[in-house]
C-alpha positions as CSV (number, residue, x, y, z in Angstrom):
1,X,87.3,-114.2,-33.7
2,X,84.1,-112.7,-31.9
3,X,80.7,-112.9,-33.5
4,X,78.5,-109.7,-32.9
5,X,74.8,-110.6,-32.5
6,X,74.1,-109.3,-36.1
7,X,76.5,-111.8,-37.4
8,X,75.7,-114.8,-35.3
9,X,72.4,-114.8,-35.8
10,X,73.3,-114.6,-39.9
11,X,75.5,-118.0,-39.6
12,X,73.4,-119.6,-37.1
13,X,70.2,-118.5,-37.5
14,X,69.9,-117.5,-33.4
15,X,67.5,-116.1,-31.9
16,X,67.6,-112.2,-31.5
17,X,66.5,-109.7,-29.0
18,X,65.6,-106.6,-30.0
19,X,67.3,-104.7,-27.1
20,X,70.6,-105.9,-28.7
21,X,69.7,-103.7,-31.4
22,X,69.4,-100.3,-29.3
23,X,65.1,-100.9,-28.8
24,X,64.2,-98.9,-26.1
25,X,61.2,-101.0,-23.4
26,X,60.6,-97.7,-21.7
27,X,59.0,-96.0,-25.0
28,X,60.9,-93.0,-24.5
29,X,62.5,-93.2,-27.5
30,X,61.9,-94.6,-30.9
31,X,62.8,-98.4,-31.2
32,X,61.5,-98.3,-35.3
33,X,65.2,-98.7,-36.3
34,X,66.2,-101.1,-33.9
35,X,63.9,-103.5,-34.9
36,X,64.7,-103.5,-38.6
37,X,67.9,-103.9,-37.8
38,X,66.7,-107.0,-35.8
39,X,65.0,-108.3,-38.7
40,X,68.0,-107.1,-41.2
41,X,70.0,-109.5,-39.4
42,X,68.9,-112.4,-41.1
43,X,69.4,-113.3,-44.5
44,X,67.2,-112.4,-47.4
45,X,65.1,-115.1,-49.2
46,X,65.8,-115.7,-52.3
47,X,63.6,-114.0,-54.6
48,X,60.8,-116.7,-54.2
49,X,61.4,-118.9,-51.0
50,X,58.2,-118.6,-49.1
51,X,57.5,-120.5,-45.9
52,X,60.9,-120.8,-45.2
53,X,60.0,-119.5,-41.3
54,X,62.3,-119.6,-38.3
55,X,63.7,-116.6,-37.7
56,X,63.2,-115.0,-34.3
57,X,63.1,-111.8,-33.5
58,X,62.0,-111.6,-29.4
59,X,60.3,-108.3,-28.4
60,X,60.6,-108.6,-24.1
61,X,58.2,-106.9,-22.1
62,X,58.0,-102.9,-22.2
63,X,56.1,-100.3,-24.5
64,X,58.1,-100.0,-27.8
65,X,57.1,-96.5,-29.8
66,X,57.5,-96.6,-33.2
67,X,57.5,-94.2,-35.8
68,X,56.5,-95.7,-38.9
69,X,55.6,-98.6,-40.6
70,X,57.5,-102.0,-39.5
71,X,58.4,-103.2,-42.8
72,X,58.3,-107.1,-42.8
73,X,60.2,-108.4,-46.1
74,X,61.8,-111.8,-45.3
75,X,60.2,-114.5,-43.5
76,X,60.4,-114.1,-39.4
77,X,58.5,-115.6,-36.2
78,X,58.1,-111.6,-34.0
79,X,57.6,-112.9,-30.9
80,X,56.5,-110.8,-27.7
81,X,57.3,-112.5,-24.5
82,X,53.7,-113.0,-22.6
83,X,50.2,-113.5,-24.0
84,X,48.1,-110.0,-24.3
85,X,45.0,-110.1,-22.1
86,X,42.1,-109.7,-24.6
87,X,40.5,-106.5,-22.3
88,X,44.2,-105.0,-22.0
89,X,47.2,-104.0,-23.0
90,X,49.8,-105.6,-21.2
91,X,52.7,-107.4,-22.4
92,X,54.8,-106.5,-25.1
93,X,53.8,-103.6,-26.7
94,X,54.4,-101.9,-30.3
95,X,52.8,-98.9,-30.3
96,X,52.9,-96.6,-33.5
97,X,52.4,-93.1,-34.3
98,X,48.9,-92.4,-36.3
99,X,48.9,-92.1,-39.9
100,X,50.8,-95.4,-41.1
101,X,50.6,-98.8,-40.9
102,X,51.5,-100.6,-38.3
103,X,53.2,-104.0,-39.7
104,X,53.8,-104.8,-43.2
105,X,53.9,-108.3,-44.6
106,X,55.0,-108.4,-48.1
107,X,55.1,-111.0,-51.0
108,X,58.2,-110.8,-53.1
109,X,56.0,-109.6,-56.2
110,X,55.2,-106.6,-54.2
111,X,58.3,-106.3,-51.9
112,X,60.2,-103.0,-52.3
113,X,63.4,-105.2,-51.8
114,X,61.9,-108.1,-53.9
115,X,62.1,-110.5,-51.3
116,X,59.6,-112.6,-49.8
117,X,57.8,-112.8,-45.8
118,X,56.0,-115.9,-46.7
119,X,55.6,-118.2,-43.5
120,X,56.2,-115.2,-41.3
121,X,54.7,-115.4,-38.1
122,X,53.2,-112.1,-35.8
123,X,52.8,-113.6,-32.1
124,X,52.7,-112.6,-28.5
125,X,52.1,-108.6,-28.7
126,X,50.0,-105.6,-28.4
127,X,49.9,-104.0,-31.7
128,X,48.1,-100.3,-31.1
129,X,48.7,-96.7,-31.7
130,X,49.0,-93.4,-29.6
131,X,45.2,-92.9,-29.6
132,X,43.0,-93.0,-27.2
133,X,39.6,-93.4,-29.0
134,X,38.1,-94.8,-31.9
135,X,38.9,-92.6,-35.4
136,X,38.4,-93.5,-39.2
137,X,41.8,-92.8,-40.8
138,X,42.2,-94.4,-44.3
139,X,45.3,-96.2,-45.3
140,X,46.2,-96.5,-41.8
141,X,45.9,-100.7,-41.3
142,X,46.9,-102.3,-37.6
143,X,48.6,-105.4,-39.6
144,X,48.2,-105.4,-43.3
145,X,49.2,-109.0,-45.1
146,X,50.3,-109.5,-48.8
147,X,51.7,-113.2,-48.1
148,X,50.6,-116.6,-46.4
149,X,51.2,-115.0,-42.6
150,X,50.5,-116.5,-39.2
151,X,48.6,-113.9,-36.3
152,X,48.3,-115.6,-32.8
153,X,47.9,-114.1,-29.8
154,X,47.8,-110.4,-30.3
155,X,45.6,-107.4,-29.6
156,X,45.4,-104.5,-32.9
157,X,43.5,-102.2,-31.5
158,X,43.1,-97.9,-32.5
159,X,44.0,-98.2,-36.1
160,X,42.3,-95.8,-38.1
161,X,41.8,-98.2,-40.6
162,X,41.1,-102.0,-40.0
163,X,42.6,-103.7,-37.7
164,X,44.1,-106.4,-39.5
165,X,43.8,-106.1,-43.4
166,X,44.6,-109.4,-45.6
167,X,44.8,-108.5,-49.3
168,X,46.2,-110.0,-52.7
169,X,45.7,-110.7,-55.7
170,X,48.3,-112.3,-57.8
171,X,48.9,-110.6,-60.9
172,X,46.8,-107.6,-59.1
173,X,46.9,-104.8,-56.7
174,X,48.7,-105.6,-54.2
175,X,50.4,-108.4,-56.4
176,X,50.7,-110.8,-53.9
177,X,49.3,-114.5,-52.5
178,X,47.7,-115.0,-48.8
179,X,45.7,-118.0,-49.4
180,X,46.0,-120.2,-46.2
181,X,46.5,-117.3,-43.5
182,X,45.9,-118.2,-40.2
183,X,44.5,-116.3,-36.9
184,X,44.1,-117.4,-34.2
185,X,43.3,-116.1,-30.7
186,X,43.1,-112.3,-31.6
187,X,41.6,-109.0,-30.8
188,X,40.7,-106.2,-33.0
189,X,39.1,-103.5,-31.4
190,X,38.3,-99.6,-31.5
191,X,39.7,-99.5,-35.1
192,X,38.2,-97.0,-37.7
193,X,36.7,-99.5,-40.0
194,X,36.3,-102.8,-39.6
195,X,38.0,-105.5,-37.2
196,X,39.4,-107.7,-39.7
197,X,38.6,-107.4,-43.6
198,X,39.9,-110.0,-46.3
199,X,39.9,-109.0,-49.7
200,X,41.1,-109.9,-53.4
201,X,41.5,-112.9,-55.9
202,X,44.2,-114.5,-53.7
203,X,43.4,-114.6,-50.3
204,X,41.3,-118.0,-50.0
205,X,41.2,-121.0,-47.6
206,X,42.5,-119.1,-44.6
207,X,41.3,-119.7,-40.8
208,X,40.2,-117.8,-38.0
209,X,39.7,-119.5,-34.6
210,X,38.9,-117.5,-31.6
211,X,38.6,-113.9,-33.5
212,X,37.4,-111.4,-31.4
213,X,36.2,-108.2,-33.3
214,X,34.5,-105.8,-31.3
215,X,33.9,-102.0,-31.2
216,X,35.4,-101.2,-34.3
217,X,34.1,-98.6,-36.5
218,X,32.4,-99.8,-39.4
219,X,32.0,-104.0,-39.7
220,X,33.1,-106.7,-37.1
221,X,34.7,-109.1,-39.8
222,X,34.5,-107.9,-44.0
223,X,35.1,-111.0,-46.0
224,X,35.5,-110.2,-49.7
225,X,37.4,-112.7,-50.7
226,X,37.4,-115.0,-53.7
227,X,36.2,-118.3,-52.7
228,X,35.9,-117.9,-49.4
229,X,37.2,-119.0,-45.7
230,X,36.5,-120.0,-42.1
231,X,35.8,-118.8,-39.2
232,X,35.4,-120.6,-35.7
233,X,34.9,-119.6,-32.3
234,X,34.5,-115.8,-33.4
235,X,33.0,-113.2,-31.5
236,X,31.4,-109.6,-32.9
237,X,29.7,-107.0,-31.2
238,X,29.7,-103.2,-30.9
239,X,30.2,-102.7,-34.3
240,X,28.8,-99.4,-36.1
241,X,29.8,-97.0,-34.3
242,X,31.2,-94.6,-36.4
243,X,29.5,-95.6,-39.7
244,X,26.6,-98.1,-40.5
245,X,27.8,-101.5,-40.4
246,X,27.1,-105.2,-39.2
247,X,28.4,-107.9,-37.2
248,X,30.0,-110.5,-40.1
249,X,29.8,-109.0,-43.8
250,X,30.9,-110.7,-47.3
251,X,30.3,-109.2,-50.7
252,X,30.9,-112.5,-52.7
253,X,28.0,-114.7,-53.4
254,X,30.4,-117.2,-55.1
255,X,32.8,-117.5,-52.1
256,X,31.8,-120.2,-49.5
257,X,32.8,-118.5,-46.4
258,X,32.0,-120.6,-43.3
259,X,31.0,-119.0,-40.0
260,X,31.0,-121.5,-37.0
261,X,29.6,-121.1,-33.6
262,X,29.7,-117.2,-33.9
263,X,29.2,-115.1,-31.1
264,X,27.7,-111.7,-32.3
């Protein structure tokens, strides 16, 4: 008996490429389906199996347009094929229509299918939209995590809302749990608000090394989290520019964010 790719990866837990799943690298057409079908070849989580990582969907080179929100509800590695030059975009590229999210990363308590994207990781890609210019757009988040997530060498850049937002509260709004998130070696730049903002009871002890926020709208980095994180190697400047705003900002005097040899 043959295996399709859908069903090998499901018994073997394979690799996929998303240009087995009708993805399209020219951006002519919409590759939105394609790569939830991708990711819909692997099995579900169980209702609460986080950190169970190791699925892997590979995005090869080419400009990917997509629709809508990619909806991330089970827990993947989405992997481009090169390394985004941080002044650039080049490489693997999603790039999204404005007026949605770009990628959402769900906790089970907050998942539409009740399943769970703890563990996932984001890697390897240009994450942008159809704009050209900076533009305050509300609701309208590069990356936006709800679960313990992994961002590493990516670009989020003309979001009109942050670039990457990491928010949960368990119990809350979102219901969710990101303590211990990780970036590291990332751009945010030319989004509406702020580069990267953190915020909610649930979104502590999380790292960023080699976070480059720059010429985003409002704030460089927005930490209003709980109790606080770290941040290494990061670099802010340009801020402001369609609003007031400042380099590094937190709203917590209780949380003991740490901010190590910042560039600003």
């Amino acid at each position: 008996m043959s295996l399709t790719k859908a069903s090998y990866s499901m018994i073997t837990g394979a690799p996929v490429n998303v240009l087995d799943f009708g993805a399209d690298p020219t951006g002519s057409n919409d590759s939105l389906a394609a790569f939830k079908a991708a990711i819909a070849s692997f099995p579900n989580n169980a209702t609460f199996a986080p950190y169970n990582g190791g699925n892997t969907v590979i995005v090869p080179q080419g400009t990917y347009k997509m629709s809508g929100t990619l909806e991330i509800e089970r827990s993947i590695i989405l992997s481009g094929v090169t390394t985004p030059d941080g002044n650039a975009f080049t490489g693997s590229i999603l790039e999204f229509d404005t007026g949605c999210i770009g990628i959402r990363v769900y906790d089970y308590r907050n998942s539409p299918s009740g399943t769970d994207a703890g563990g996932t990781t984001i890697q390897n890609l240009v994450i942008k939209t159809t704009r050209n210019s900076v533009a305050q757009e509300a609701n309208c988040d590069g990356i936006r995590i709800e679960t313990r997530a992994t961002i590493r060498n990516c670009v989020v850049a003309l979001f009109g809302d942050c670039g990457i937002n990491i928010i949960a509260t368990s119990g809350g709004t979102p219901n969710g749990n990101a303590n211990n998130w990780r970036i590291d070696n990332v751009r945010c730049a030319e989004n509406g608000y702020d580069g990267l903002y953190v915020d909610g009871a649930d979104v502590n002890a999380g790292v960023a090394i080699r976070l480059d926020c720059s010429n985003n709208g409002r704030h460089g980095i927005f930490d209003s989290s709980f109790l606080g994180n770290t941040y290494i190697g990061c670099h802010t400047s340009g801020n402001g520019a369609l609003v007031p705003g400042v380099s590094y900002k937190t709203d917590n005097v209780n949380a003991r964010n740490k901010i190590g040899r910042a560039h600003v």
